[in-house]
C-alpha positions as CSV (number, residue, x, y, z in Angstrom):
1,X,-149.9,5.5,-115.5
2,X,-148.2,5.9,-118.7
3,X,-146.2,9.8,-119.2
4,X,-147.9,11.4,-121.9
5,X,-147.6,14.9,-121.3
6,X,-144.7,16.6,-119.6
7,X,-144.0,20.1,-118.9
8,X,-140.0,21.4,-118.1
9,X,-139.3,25.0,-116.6
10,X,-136.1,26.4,-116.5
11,X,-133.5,26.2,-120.3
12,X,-130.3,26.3,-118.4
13,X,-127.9,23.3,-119.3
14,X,-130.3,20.7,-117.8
15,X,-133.2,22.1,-119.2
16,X,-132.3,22.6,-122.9
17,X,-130.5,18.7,-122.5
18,X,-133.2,16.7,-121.4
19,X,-135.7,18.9,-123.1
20,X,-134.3,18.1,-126.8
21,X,-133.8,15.0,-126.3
22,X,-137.7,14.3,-125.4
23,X,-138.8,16.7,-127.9
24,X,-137.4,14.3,-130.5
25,X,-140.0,11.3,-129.3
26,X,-142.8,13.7,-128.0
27,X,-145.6,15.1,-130.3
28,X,-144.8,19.0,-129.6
29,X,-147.9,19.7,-128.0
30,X,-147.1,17.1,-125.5
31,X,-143.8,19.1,-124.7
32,X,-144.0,22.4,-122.8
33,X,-141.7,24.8,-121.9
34,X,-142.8,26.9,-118.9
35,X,-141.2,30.6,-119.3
36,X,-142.6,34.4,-118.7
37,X,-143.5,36.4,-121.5
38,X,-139.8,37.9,-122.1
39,X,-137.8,35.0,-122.3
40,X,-140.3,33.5,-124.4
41,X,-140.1,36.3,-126.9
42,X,-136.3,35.6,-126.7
43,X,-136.5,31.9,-127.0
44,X,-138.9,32.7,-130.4
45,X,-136.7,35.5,-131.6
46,X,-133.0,33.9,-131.4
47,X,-134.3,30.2,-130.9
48,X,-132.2,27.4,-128.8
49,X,-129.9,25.1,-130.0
50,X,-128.5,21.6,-128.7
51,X,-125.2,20.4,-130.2
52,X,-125.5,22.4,-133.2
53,X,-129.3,21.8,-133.9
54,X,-132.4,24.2,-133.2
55,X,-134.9,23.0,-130.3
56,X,-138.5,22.3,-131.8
57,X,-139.6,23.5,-128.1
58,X,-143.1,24.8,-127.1
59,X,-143.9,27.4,-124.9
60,X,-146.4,28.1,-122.1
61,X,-146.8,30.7,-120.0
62,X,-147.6,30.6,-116.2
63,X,-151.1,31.5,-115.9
64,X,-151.9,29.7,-119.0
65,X,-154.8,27.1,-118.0
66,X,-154.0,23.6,-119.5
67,X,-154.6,20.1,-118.8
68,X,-152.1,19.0,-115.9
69,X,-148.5,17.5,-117.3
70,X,-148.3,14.0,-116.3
71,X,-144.4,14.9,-115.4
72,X,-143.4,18.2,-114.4
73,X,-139.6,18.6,-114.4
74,X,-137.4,21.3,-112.6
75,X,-134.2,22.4,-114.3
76,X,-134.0,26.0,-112.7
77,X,-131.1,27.9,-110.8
78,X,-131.9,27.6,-107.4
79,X,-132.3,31.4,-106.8
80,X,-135.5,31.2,-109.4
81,X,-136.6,27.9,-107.0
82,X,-139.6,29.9,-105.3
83,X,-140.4,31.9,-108.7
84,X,-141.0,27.7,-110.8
85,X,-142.8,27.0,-108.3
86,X,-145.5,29.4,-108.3
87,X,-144.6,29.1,-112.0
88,X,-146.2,25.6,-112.4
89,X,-149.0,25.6,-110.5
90,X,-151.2,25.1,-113.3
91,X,-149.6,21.8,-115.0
92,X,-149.7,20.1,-111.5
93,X,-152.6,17.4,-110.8
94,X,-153.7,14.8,-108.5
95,X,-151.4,12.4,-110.6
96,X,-148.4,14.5,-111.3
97,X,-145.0,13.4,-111.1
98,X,-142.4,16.1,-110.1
99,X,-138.5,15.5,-110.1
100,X,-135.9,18.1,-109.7
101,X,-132.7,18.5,-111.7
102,X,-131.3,21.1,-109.2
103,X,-128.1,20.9,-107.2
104,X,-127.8,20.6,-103.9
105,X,-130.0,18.4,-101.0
106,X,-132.9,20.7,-100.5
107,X,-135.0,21.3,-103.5
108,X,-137.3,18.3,-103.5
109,X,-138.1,19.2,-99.5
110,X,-139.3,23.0,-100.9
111,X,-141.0,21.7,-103.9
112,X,-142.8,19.2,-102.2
113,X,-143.8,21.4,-99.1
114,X,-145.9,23.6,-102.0
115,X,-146.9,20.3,-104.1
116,X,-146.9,17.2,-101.4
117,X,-144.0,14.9,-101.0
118,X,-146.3,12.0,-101.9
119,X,-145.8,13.5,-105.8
120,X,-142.1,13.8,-105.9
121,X,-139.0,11.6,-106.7
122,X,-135.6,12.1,-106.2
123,X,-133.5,12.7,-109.7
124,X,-129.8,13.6,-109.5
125,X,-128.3,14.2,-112.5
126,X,-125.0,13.0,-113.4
127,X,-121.9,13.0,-115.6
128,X,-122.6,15.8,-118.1
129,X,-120.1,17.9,-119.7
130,X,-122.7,20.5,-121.0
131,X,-121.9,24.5,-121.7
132,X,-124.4,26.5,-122.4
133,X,-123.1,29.9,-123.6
134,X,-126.2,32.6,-124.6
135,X,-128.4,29.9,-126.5
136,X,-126.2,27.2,-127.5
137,X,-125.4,24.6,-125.4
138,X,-123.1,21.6,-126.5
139,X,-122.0,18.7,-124.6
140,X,-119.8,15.2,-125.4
141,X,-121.2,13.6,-122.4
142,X,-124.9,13.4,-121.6
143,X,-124.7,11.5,-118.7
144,X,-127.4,9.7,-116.8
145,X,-130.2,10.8,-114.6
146,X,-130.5,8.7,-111.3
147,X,-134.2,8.3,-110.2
148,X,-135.7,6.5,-107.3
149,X,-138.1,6.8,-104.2
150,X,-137.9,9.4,-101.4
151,X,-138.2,6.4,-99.3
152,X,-135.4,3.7,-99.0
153,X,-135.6,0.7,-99.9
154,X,-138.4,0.4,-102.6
155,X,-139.0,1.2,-106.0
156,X,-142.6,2.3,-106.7
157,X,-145.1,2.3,-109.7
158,X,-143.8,6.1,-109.6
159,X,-140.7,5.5,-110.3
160,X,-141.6,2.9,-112.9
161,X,-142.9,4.9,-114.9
162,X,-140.6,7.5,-115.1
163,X,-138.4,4.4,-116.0
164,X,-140.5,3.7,-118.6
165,X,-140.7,7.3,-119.6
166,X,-137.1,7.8,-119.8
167,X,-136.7,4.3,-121.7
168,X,-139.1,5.5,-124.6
169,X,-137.2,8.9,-124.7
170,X,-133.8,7.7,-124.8
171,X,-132.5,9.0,-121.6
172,X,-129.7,7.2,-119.8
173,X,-131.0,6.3,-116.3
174,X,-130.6,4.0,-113.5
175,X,-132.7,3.5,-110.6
176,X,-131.6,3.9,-106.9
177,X,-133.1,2.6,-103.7
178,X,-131.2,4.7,-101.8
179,X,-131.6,8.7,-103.1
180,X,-130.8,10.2,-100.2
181,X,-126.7,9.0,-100.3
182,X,-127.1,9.6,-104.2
183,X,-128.2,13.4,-103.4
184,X,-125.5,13.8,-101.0
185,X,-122.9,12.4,-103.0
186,X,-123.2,14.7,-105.9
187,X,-123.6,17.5,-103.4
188,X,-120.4,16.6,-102.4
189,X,-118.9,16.4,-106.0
190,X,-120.3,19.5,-106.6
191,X,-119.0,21.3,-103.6
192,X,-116.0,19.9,-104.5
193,X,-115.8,20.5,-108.1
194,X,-117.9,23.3,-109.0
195,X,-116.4,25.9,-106.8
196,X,-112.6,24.6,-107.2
197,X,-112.6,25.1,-110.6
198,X,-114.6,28.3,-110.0
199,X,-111.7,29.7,-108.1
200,X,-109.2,28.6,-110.1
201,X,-111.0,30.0,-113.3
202,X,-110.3,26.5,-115.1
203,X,-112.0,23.4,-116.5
204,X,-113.0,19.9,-115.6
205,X,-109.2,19.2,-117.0
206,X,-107.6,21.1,-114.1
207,X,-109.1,19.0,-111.3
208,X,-108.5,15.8,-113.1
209,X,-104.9,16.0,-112.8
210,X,-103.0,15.5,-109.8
211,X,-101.9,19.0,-108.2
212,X,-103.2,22.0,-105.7
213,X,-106.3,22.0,-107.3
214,X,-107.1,18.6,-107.6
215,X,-106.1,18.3,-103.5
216,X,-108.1,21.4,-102.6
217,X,-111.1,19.7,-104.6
218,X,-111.1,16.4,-102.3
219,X,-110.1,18.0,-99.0
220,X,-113.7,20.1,-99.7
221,X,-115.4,16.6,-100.6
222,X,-114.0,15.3,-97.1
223,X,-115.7,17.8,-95.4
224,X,-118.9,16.8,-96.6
225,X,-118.0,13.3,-95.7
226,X,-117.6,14.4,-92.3
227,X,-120.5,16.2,-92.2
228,X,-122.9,13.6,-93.4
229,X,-122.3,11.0,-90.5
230,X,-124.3,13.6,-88.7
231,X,-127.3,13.2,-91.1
232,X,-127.6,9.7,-90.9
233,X,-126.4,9.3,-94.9
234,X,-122.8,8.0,-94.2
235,X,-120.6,8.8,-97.0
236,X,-117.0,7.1,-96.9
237,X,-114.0,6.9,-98.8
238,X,-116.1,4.2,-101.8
239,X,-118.1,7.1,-102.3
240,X,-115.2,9.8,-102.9
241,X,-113.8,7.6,-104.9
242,X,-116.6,6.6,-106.9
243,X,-117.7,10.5,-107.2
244,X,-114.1,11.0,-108.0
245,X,-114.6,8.4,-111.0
246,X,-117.6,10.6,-112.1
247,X,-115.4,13.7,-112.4
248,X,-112.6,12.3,-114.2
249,X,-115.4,11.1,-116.7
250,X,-116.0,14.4,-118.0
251,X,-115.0,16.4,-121.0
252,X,-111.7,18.1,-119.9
253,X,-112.4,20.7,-121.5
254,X,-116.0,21.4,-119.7
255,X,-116.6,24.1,-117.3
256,X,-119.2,23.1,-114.0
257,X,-122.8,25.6,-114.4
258,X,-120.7,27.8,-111.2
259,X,-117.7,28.5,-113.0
260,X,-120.0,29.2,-116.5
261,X,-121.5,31.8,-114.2
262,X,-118.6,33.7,-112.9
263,X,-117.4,33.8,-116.1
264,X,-120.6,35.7,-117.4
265,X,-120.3,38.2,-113.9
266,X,-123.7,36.0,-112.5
267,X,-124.1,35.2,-108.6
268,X,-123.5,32.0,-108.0
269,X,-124.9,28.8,-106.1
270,X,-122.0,29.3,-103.8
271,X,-124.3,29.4,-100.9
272,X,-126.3,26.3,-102.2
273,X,-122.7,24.8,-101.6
274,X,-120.0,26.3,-99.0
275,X,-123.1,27.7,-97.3
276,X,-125.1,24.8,-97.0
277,X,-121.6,23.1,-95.7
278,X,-120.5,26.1,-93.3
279,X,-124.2,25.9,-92.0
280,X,-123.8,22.2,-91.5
281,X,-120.5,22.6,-89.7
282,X,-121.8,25.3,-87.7
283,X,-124.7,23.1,-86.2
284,X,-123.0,20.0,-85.6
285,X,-119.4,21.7,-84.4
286,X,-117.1,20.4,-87.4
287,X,-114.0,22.2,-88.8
288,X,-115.0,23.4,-92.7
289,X,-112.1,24.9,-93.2
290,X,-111.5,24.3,-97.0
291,X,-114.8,25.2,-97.9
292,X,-115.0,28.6,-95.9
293,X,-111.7,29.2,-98.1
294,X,-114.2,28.7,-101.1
295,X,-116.6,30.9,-99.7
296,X,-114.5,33.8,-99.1
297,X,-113.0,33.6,-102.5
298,X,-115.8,33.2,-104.9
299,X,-117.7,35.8,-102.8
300,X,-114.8,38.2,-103.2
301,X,-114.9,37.4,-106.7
302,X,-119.0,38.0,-107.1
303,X,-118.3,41.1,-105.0
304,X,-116.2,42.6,-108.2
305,X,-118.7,42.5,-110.4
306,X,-120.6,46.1,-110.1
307,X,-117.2,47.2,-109.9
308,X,-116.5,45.8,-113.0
309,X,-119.2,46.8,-115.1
């Protein structure tokens, strides 16, 4: 099956990246952006722009009835999960595709318990620097996006075409046969990165250089090491240090999506993150110390912010 139609909800970081860069090799019809009614009239009224130029984007609303997307994309916050995915009922068929740009390890399990599993692929999304402040987002470093089966070992007509897809738009990719250590290895980067730098109110640069927050930053990815024996993925010290490699690629002066949200007073994915890993700990009776440390501090700092205002 060859992608011809594909629609994309959520214009965070992910969104608006991926989305621009198909929208340049996509007739615009082809392209939809999924929002409600009010972020649509926003989108219209102040547009979006991608490294300084204005997204030719597309909109559809939710109840809109259209002829299914051959690829539906998810690049929403995790708290808005349940919301897409009532969302985008309309744009999925029998032969949909359906890939998830979301952090964490759960997402593809909730999207496919409302859509089958049989329609979705793993996709972790890797190496970008992007900011996205109001509706500008720039970036140095677009990264790649890592596809492959839900299934080990293989690498269906699925994911061949998304290959394909992605080859025709442009998009950086590579193909995985095993997701599920791909998924948990950027959940640990991210529980690593994203909430270090949250709570040191820094950048990428801070965590790239050797000191407290660099140390705090791998001691949380250990953790997640630790924890992952116990779900049969296996993590080890190749794959902190090939995560590692993957941070240090970055724009130094980038900020991670969590610490782009405590700077604009929004709750966090903190529980997507220390949560998921205290939760983890918890079950299988591991020490999580370092990350209950980054639990307690970003949700003090989330706590400040009614104060605040």
């Amino acid at each position: 099956m060859e992608i011809k139609k594909v629609s994309i909800i959520g214009l965070g970081a992910l969104g608006v990246l991926v989305g621009h860069r198909i929208s340049k090799h996509l007739d615009k019809e082809n392209l939809r952006i999924i929002a409600d009614k009010d972020r649509i009239a926003r989108y219209m009224r102040d547009n979006v722009y991608c490294n300084g130029e204005r997204c030719n984007f597309q909109y559809t609303l939710p109840d809109e009835i259209c002829e299914p997307a051959d690829l539906v994309i998810f690049a929403v916050k995790f708290r808005d999960l349940s919301d897409a995915i009532y969302a985008v009922k309309n744009q999925v068929g029998e032969q949909t595709i359906i890939i998830s740009l979301l952090n964490g390890i759960v997402s593809e399990t909730i999207i496919g318990q409302a859509y089958s599993m049989d329609r979705i692929l793993y996709c972790v999304a890797q190496g970008m620097d992007a900011v996205k402040e109001g509706n500008k987002l720039t970036y140095s470093n677009e990264g790649i996006l890592c596809i492959g089966d839900t299934q080990p070992g293989r690498i269906s007509e699925k994911v061949k075409n998304v290959a394909d897809f992605f080859e025709k738009m442009e998009i950086p990719y590579e193909i995985d046969t095993n997701m599920k250590k791909r998924l948990w290895g950027k959940f640990m980067l991210n529980v690593g990165i994203n909430q270090t730098v949250s709570v040191f109110g820094s950048n990428y640069g801070d965590v790239q250089k050797e000191g407290k927050a660099r140390d705090i930053m791998i001691s949380a990815m250990k953790e997640v090491i630790a924890l992952s024996e116990k779900a049969d993925v296996f993590l080890n010290e190749e794959d902190l240090r090939y995560w590692l490699k993957v941070a240090d690629s970055v724009s130094p002066d980038g900020k991670p999506s969590m610490r782009q949200d405590v700077e604009a007073k929004r709750f966090s994915e903190v529980d997507l993150f220390a949560g998921t890993v205290l939760n983890f700990g918890e079950k299988y009776e591991i020490p999580t110390p370092v990350n209950k440390m980054l639990y307690e501090k970003i949700k003090a700092i989330e706590s400040q912010y009614n104060i605040q205002k």
